[in-house]
NUVEXLUM-302499 format. One record per residue (C-alpha): x, y, z; residue in three letters; residue number from 1. Coordinates in steps of 0.02 Angstrom, whole numbers, plus 50000, padded with zeros to 5 digits. Layout:
east; north; up; type; seq
X; Y; Z; ALA; NUM
...
END
This chain:
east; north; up; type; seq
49045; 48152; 49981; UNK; 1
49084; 48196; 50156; UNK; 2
49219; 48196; 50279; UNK; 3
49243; 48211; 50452; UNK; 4
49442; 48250; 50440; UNK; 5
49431; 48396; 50293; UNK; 6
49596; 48391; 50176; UNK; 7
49633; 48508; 50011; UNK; 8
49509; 48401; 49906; UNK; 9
49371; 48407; 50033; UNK; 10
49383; 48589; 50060; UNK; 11
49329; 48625; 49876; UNK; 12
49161; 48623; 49858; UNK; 13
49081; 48569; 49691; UNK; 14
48965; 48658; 49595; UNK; 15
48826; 48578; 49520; UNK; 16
48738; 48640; 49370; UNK; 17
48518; 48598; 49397; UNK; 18
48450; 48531; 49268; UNK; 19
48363; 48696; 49228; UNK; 20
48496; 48820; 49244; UNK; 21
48643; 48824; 49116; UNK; 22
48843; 48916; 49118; UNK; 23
48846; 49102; 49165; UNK; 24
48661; 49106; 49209; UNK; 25
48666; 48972; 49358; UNK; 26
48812; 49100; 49411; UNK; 27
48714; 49253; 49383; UNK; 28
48549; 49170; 49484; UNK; 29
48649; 49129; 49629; UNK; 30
48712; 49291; 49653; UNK; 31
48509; 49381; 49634; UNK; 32
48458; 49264; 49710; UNK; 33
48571; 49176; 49863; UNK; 34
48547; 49321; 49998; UNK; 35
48364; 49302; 50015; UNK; 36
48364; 49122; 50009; UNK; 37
48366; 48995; 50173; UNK; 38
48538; 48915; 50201; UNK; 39
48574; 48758; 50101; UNK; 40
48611; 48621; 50237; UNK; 41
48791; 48545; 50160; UNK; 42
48929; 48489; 50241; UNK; 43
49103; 48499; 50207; UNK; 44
49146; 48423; 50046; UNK; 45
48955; 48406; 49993; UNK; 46
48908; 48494; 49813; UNK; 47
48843; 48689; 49818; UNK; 48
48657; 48727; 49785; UNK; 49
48637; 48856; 49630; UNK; 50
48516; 48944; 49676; UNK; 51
48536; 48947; 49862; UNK; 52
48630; 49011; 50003; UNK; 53
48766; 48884; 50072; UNK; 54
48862; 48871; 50249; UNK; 55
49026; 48800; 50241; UNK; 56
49169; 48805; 50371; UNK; 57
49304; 48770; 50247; UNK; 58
49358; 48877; 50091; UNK; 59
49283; 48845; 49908; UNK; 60
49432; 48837; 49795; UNK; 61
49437; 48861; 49602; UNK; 62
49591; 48828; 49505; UNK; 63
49582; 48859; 49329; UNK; 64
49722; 48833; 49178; UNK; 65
49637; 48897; 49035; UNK; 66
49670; 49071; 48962; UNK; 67
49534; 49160; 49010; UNK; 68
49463; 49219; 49178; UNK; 69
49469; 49067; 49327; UNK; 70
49264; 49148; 49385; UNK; 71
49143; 49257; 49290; UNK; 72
49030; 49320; 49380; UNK; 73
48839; 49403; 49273; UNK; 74
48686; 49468; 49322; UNK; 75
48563; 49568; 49200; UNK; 76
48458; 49652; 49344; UNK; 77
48579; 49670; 49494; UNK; 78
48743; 49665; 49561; UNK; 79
48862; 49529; 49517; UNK; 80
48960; 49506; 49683; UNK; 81
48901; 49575; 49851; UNK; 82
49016; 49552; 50014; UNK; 83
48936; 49570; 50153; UNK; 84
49014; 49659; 50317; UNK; 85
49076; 49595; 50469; UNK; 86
49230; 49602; 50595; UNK; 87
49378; 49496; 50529; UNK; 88
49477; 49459; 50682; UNK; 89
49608; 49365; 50604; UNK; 90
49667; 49441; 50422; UNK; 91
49780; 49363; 50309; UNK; 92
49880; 49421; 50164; UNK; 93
49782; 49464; 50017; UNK; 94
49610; 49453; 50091; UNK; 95
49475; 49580; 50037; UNK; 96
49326; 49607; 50132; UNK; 97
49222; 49772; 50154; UNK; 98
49236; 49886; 50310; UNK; 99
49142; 50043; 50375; UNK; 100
49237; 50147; 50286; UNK; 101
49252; 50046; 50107; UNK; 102
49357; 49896; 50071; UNK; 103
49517; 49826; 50156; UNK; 104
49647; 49732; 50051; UNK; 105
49766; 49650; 50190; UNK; 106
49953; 49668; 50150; UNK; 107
50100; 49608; 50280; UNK; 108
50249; 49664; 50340; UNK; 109
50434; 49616; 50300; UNK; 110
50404; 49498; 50472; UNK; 111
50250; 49447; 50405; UNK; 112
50107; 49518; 50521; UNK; 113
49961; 49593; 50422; UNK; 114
49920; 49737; 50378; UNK; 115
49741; 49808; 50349; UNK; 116
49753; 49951; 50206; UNK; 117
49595; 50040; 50156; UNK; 118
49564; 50043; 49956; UNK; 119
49545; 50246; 49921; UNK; 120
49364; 50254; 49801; UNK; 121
49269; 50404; 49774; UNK; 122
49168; 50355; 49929; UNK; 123
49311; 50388; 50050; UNK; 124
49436; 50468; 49990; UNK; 125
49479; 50631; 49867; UNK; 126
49578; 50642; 49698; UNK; 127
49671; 50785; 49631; UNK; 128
49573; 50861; 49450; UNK; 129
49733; 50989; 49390; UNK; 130
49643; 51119; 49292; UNK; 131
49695; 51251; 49185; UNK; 132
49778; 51395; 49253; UNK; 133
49606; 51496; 49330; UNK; 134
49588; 51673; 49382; UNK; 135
49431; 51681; 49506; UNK; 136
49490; 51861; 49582; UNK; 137
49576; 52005; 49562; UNK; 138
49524; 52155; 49687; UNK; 139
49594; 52275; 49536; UNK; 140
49439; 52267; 49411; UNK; 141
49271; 52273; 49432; UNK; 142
49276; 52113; 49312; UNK; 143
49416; 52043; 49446; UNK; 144
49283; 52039; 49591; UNK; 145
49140; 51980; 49493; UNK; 146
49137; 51815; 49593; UNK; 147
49136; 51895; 49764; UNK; 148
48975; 51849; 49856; UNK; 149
49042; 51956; 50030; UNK; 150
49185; 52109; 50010; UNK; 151
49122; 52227; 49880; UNK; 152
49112; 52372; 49977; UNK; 153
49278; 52339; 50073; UNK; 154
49365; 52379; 49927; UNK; 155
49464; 52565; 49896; UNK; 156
49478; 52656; 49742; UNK; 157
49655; 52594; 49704; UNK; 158
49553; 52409; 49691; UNK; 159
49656; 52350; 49857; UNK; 160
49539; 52253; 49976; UNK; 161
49546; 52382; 50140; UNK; 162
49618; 52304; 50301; UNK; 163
49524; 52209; 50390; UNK; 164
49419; 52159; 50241; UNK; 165
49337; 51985; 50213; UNK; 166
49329; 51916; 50048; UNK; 167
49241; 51778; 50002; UNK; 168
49241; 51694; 49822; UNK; 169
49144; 51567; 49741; UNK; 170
49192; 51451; 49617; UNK; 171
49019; 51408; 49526; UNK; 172
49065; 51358; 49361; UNK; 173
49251; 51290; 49405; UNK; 174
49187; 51148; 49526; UNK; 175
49047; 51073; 49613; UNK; 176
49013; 51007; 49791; UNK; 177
49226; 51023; 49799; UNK; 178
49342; 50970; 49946; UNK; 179
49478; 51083; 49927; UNK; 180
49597; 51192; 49797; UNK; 181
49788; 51229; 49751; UNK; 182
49832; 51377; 49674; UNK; 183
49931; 51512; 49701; UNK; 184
49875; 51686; 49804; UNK; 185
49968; 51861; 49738; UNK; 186
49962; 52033; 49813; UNK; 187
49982; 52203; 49759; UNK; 188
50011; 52369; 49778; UNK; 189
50003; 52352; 49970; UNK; 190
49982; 52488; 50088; UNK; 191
50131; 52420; 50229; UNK; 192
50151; 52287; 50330; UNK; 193
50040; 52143; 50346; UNK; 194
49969; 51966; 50310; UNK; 195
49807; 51862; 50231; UNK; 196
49729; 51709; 50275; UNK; 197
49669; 51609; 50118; UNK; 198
49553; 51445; 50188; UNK; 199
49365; 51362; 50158; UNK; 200
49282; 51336; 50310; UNK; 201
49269; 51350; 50499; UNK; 202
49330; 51487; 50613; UNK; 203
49459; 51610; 50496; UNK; 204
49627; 51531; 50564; UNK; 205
49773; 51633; 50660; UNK; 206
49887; 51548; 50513; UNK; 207
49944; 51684; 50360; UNK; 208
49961; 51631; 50196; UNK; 209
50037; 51761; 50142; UNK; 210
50142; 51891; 50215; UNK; 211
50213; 52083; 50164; UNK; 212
50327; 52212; 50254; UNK; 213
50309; 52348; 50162; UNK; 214
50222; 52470; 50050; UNK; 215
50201; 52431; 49858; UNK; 216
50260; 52255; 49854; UNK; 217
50202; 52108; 49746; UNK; 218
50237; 51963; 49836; UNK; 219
50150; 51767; 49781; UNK; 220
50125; 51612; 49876; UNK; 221
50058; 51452; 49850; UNK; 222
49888; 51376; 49928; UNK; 223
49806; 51218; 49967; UNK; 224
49656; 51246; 50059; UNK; 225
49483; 51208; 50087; UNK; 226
49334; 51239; 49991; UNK; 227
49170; 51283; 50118; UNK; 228
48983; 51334; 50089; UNK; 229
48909; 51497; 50122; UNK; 230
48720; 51548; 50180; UNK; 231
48642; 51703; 50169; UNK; 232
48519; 51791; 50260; UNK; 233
48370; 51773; 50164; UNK; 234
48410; 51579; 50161; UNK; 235
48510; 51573; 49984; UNK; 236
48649; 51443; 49976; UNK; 237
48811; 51439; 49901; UNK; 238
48932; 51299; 49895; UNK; 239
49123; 51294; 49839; UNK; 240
49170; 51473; 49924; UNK; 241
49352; 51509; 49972; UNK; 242
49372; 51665; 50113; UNK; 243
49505; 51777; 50088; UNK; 244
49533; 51870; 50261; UNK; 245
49680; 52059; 50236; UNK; 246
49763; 52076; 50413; UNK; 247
49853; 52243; 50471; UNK; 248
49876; 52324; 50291; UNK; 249
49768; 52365; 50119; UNK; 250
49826; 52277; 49971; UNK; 251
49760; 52230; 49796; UNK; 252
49716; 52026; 49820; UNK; 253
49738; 51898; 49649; UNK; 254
49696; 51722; 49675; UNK; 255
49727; 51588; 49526; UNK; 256
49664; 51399; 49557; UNK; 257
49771; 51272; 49478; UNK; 258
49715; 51116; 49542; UNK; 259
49540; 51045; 49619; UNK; 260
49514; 50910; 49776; UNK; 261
49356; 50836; 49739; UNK; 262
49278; 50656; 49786; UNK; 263
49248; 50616; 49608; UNK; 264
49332; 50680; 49453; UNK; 265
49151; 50747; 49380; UNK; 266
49137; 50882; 49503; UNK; 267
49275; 50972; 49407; UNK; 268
49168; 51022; 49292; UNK; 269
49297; 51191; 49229; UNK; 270
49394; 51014; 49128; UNK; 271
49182; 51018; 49036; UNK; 272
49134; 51189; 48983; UNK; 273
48979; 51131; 48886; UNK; 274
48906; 51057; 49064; UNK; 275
48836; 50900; 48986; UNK; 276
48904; 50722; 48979; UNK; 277
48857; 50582; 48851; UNK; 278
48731; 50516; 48977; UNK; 279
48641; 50647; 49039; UNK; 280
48518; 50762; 48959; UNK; 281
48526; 50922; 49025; UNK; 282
48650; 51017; 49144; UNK; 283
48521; 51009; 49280; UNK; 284
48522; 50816; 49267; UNK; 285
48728; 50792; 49267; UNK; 286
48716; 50945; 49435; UNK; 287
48618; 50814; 49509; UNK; 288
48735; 50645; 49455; UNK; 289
48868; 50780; 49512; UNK; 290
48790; 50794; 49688; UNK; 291
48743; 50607; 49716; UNK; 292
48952; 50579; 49675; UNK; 293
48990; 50699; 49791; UNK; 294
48897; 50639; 49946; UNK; 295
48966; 50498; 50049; UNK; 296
48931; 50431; 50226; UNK; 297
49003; 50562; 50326; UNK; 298
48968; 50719; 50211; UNK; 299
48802; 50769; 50164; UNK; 300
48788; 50877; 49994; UNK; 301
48653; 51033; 49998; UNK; 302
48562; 51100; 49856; UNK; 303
48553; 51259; 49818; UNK; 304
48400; 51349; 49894; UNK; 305
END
């Protein structure tokens, strides 16, 4: 049935069920099937085509009373729903549509304009993994500094980290293909007056983290900083490295990570010693998993070389 003056009953459109397609199934081929098929020609108030792709100017409206869910939505060999992308120029409350940088869900204000708020996934956003309480150096033992790729030799026979000294750390076996880290930065035993610059990539900063006055203080601070990648010479790569840079004085450098910023909880893999997960294999298959979760539009993932 058609009209030319659309009310609340003409705007729902009707599904029919084909002769050959039954329940969940003439749901489930409309959505593998409707975005490579030719536009049904229907207009308002006319029945949907299973099976097809339909144009409508007017919204399809289900209202359901029953207990269970109003639309279930199936499909063995793909995906169930797919929204497809394009400029909404005039939101309204409680729409959801996709956007370059994920999905909006449209909220409004106590006047009631909208407001466009991105939903945070692992695709554009990062989550915070705590983790135990994890020492990944100590300039006092030789044990201490076994994670430093860079700084070995800038270190004095007291185990303080000389000034000037760059230290750089990597967390292999705490996190993969990270963002960022919390924890808390301690030094010791220092020589006078000076500072250190705890941060993950980029140019070392003019910022301190941590500052001293004097000789033979222990002073702590806490850190949130970025994680970077490092590349060597000869062309071997490390990611997850944190640079430790000792202004002005010498001092004995302890750094404990509390807390991980990664895009997706698996990359914190310190929370799953054994290095497996029920659906992978072998560690080598969950590094890569780990690495596909970890890239998104704007960040690109390396390997190691």
């Amino acid at each position: 049935m058609t009209s030319s003056e659309p009310d609340r009953s003409a705007s729902r459109r009707t599904l029919l069920r084909r002769a050959a397609v039954t329940g969940g199934a003439a749901v489930a081929a409309t959505a593998a099937t409707a975005a490579n098929a030719t536009p049904a020609a229907a207009a308002n108030g006319d029945p949907l085509a299973i099976g097809q792709a339909n144009q409508a100017s007017w919204e399809t409206v289900l209202h359901g009373t029953g207990p269970g869910a109003t639309l279930v939505l199936q499909n063995d060999t793909g995906a169930s729903l797919h929204l497809k992308r394009q400029d909404v120029t005039n939101p309204k409350w409680g729409d959801i549509y996709p956007t370059t940088a994920g999905l909006a869900h449209v909220t409004t204000t106590s006047t009631g304009a909208p407001v466009r708020n991105e939903v945070l996934t692992t695709a554009n956003a990062t989550m915070l993994v705590p983790i135990p309480p994890t020492r990944v150096l100590d300039t006092r033992s030789a044990a201490g500094r076994a994670r430093l790729l860079e700084g070995h030799s800038q270190i004095d026979s007291q185990g303080r980290a000389v000034a000037g000294a760059w230290l750089l750390v990597h967390l292999d076996g705490i996190v993969n293909y990270g963002d960022g880290l919390i924890g808390n930065v301690t030094v010791a035993k220092t020589e006078k007056g000076g500072f250190a610059t705890v941060y993950g990539r980029g140019n070392a900063p003019g910022a301190s983290t941590i500052n001293w006055w004097g000789a033979g203080q222990l002073l702590s601070n806490g850190v949130i900083t970025q994680l970077g990648a490092w590349s060597t010479a000869n062309g071997d790569y490390y990611p997850d490295t944190v640079a430790i840079w000792v202004q002005k004085s010498a001092t004995a450098v302890i750094l404990d990570v509390t807390g991980l910023l990664v895009f997706h909880p698996e990359s914190a893999v310190v929370n799953n010693p054994k290095g497996l997960t029920a659906d992978s294999g072998t560690s080598g298959v969950r590094a890569d998993v780990i690495k596909a979760n970890a890239e998104r539009g704007d960040r690109e993932v390396r390997s190691g070389a």
